[in-house]
N, C-alpha and C positions, 0 to 999 in steps of 0.2 A: 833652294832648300826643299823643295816640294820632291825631291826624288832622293834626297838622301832620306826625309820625311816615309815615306814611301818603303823604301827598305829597311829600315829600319826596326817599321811597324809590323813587318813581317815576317820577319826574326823572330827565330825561338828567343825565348826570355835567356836563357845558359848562354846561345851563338852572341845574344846582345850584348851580355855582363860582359863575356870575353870580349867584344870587341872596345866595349867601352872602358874597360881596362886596360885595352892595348895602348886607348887612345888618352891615359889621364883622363878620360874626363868621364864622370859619374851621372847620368840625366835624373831628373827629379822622378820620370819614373820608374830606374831600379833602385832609387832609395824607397820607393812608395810601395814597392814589390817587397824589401826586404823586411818593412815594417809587418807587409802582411804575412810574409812566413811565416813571423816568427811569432804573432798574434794567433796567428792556427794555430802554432808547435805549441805554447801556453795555452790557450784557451777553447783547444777544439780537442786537439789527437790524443792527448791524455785519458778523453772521456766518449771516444766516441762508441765501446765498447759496454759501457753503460747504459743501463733503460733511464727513458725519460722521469719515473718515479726515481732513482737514484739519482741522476743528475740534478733535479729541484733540491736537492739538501743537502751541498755540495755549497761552502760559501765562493764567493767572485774570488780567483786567487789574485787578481792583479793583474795587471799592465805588462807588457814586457818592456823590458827596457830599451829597445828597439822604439816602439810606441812611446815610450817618454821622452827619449831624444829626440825624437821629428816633433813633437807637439812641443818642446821645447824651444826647438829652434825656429820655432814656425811654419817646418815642411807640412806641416798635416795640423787640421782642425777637427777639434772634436762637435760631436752632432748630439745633442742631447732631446729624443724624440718628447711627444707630449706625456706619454706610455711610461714614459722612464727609458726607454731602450736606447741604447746609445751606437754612434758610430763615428766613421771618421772620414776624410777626404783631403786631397791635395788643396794647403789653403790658396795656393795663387791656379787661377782656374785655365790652364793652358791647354786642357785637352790635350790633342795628339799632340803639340807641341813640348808635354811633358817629357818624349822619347827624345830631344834633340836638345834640351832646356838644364843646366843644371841648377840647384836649389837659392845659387843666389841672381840669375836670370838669365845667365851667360847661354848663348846656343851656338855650337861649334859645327864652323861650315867649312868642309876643308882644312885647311890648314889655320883658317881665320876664325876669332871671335868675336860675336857681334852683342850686345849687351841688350835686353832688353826692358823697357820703361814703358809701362801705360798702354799707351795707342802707339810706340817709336821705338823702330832698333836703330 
């Protein structure tokens, strides 16, 4: 795994979606990529044109729905700092194993799929 691992990680994020689309299988982190799209596309690029005294009066528009389906389904955990400020992260903590890993723990090695639990695939 450690060189499919490897290539993988070094992959444009487009060469990877394509390839992981070639391959049926989805890793948990171009779902983790798609949530953050689309969290910029809502929540950033609308208003980056804007000075920071207009952006404060401006209310929270919301979540995208990208964002509520992974927090849903448990792909992603929300972070709620002491500040108020919030954020978010992959709730199963795979690291780079997130590139080879998809959301319900499966990591596809060749042609085979190896399920992973705990400390054991």
């Amino acid at each position: 795994m450690g060189i499919a691992l490897k290539a993988l990680t070094a992959m444009k994020e487009t060469d990877r979606q394509v390839w992981e689309e070639q391959q049926g299988f989805i890793s948990m982190r171009t779902q983790y990529e798609k949530v953050m799209h689309a969290e910029y596309e809502k929540l950033i690029a609308p208003y980056l044109a804007l000075s920071s005294i207009a952006k404060e009066s401006i209310p929270f528009p919301g979540h995208s729905t990208e964002y509520k389906d992974a927090l849903a389904s448990n792909l992603i955990i929300q972070k709620i700092d002491s500040d108020g400020g919030e954020s978010y992260d992959l709730a199963h903590k795979a690291g780079n194993y997130s590139y080879i890993t998809n959301s319900e723990g499966f990591v596809l090695a060749g042609d085979k799929l190896y399920l992973i639990e705990k400390d054991k695939i």
